[in-house]
N, C-alpha and C positions, 0 to 999 in steps of 0.2 A: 562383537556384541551387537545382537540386532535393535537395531531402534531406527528415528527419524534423522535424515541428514539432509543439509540443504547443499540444494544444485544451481549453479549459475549456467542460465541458458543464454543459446545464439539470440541478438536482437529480435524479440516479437516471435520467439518459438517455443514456448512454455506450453503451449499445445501440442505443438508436433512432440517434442520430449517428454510428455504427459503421455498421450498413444504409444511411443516403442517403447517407451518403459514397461507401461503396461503389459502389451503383447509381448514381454521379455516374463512376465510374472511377479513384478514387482508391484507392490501398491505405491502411488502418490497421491500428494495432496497440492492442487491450487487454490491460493486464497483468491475467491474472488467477492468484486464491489459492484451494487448495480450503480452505475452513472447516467444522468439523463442527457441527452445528447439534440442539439440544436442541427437537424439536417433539412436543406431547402425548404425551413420558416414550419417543417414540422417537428414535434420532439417527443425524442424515440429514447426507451431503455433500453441501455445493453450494457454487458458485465465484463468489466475488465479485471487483467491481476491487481489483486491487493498490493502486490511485492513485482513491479513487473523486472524480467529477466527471472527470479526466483521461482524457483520449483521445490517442493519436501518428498522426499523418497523414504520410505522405509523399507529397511535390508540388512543384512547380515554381513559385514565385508571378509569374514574368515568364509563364507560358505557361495558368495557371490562376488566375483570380481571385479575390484575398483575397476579397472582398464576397459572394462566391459562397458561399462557404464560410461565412462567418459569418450569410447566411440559409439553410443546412440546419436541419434541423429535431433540436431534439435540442444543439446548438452554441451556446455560448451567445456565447467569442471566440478569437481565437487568441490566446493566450502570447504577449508579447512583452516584451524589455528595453528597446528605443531605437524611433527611428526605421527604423533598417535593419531586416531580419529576417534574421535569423543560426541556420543549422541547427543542428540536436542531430549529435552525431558519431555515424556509421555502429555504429560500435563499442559506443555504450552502448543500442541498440535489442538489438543483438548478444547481448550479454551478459543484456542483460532476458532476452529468450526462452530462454535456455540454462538461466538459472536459474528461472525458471518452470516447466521441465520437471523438474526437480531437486529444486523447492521440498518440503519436508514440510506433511502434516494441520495446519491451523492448527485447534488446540480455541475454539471461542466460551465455553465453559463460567467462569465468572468464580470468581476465588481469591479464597478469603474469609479475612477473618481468622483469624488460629490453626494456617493451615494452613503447612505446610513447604516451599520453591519451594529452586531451583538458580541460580547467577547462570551465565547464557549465554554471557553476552559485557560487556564495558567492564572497569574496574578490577579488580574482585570475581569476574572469570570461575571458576567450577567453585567457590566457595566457596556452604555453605549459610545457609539461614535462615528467620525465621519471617514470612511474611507481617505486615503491621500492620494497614494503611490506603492507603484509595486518598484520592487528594490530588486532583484535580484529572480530566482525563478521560482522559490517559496517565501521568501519574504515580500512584507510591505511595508508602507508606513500606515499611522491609523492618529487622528486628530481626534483629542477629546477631552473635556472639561474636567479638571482634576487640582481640586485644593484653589479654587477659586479661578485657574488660567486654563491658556489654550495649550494641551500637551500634544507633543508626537510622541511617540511610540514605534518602533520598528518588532514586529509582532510576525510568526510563521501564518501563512493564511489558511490553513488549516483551522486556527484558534476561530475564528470569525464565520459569520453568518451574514446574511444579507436582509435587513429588518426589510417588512413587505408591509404596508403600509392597506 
């Protein structure tokens, strides 16, 4: 059945395996983010994967063969959950691109402690607070006045923003 499947690529070749895919006649899709980027004290945009290592192919596997695909260059396998292979829904490729177009400047610039951040989104949405500590490689901690006292919170940093004063 043809539809969208997703492809785990070699480290940092989501491009190369976007190209021979291509050149094979297959359509794919990279999700990508623009990131602002701090290089020698100037800052420059540029667009990385939304999903890095991930790639979306759309194909037909009765009419194009897996094996093929998995020696492109760049590919490392296809995604699968069972035996069968079972498409992605039309709809959430859909939706990827729309939002893609949509998306806001993602800053690379990292929050340090001390500084003041906004909750974006989950429980704490639009409430403020003080940076602490990063925990782990997406978590943090985040200090902030809640029911009269000083709370932590260990929060993804993704939810947070960096208030600009």
């Amino acid at each position: 059945m043809k539809g969208w499947y997703l492809l785990y690529c070699k480290p940092k070749s989501e491009q190369r395996a976007q190209l021979n895919l291509g050149l094979q006649g297959l359509e794919t899709y990279l999700p990508m983010i623009k990131v602002e980027k701090k290089e020698k004290g100037l800052s420059t945009v540029k667009k990385s994967p939304l999903f890095p290592n991930y790639l979306f192919v759309n194909f037909d596997p009765t009419e194009f063969s897996v094996s093929k695909i998995h020696s492109t260059r760049g590919v490392s396998r296809l995604v699968d959950c069972s035996e069968r292979m079972i498409p992605l829904a039309d709809i959430f490729i859909t939706r990827l691109k729309l939002q893609e177009l949509e998306a806001p400047l993602v800053s690379a610039r990292q929050i340090k402690s001390g500084e003041q951040v906004k909750f974006t989104s989950g429980p704490f949405c639009e409430l403020s607070g003080i940076f602490h500590e990063k925990c782990g490689d997406r978590r943090c901690k985040v200090l902030f006045k809640f029911l009269g006292k000083q709370q932590e919170v260990e929060v993804d940093e993704s939810e947070l923003e960096l208030v600009t004063i």
